[in-house]
C-alpha positions in Angstrom: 73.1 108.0 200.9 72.6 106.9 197.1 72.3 103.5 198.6 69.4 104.3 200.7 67.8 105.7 198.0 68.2 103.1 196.0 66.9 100.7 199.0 64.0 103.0 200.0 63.1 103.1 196.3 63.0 99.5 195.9 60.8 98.9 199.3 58.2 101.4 197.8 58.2 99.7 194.7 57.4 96.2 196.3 55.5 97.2 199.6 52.3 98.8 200.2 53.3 103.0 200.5 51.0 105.7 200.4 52.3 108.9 199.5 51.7 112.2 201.2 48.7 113.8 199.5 50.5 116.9 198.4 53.9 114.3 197.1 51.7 112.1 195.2 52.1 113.4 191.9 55.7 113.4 191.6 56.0 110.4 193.6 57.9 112.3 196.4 59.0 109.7 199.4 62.1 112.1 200.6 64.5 115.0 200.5 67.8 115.4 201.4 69.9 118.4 202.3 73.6 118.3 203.5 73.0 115.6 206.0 69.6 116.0 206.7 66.8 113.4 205.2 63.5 114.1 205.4 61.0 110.9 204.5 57.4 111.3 203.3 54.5 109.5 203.5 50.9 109.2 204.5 49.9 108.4 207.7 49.2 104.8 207.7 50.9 101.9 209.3 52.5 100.1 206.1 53.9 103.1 204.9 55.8 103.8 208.2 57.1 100.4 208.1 58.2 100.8 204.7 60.6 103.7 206.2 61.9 101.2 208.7 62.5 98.4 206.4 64.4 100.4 204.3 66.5 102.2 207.4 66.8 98.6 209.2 68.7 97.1 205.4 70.6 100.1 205.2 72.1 99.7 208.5 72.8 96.3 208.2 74.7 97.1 204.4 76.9 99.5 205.5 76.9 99.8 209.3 75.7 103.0 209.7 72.7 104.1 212.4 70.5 106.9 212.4 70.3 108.9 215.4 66.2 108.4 216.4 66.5 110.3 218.8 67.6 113.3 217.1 65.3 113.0 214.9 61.7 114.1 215.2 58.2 112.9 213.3 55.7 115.2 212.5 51.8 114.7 212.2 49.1 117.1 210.9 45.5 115.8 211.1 46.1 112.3 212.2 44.4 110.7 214.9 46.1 110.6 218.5 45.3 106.2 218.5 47.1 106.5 214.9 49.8 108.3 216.2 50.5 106.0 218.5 50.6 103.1 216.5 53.1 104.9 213.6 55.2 105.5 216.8 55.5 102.4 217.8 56.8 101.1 214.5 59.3 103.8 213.7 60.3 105.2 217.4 61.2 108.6 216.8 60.0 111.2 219.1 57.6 113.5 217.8 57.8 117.2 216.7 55.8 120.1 216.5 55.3 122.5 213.7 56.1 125.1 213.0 59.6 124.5 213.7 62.6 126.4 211.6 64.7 124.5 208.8 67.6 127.0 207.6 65.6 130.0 208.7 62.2 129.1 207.0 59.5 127.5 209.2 58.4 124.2 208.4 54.1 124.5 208.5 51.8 122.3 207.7 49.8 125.1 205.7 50.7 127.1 202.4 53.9 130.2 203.7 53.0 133.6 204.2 55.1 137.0 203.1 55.5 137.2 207.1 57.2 133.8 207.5 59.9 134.0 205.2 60.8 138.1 205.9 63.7 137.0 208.4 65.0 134.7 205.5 64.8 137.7 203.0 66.4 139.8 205.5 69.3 137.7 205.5 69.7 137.1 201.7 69.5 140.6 201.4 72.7 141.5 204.1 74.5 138.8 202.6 74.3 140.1 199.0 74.8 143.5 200.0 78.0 142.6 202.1 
């Protein structure tokens, strides 16, 4: 994964990205967990095709294919005509939040106490086992 980074990195360096408005200020474009990646951006066309440039060179470098299909793309505010054309350059199906990511739900607002009590719950038995 080090050498998508490195390639995704590179591709935001030369092309024209726009980053999420809240990842702007640290320059945030992904995360990874385990084996999950999660990509960042605004909602605008060369962004998105930034992703897929950098997914299409990694693929052909080391021969390895992500699964679209299992992935999902998320929008919040974005126009339904914009939608459509993001979707067509990077052809993942789309999600819908909130959706759960290791017990916390993924929202496109700020968490509440209430979304995060099953999470607590759980550290809590675990420490206390």
């Amino acid at each position: 994964m080090e050498g998508f980074y490195a390639i995704l990195k590179e591709k935001i360096r030369i092309g024209q990205f726009t980053y999420h408005p809240k990842c702007s200020a640290l320059s945030l474009a992904h995360l990874a967990f385990a084996d999950d990646l999660f990509l960042l951006s605004g909602a605008d066309c060369h962004s998105i095709a930034v992703f897929q440039s950098a997914l299409d060179d990694f693929s052909l470098f080391s021969g390895l294919k992500p699964n679209l299909q299992k992935s999902q793309i998320f929008f919040s505010g974005v126009a339904t005509d914009l939608k459509r054309s993001l979707l067509a350059i990077l052809p993942i199906p789309e999600g819908h939040l909130p959706v759960r990511y290791l017990g916390v739900p993924l929202i496109s607002s700020r968490l509440r106490y209430e979304d995060c009590v099953v999470l607590k719950e759980r550290v809590l038995q675990r420490i206390m086992s």
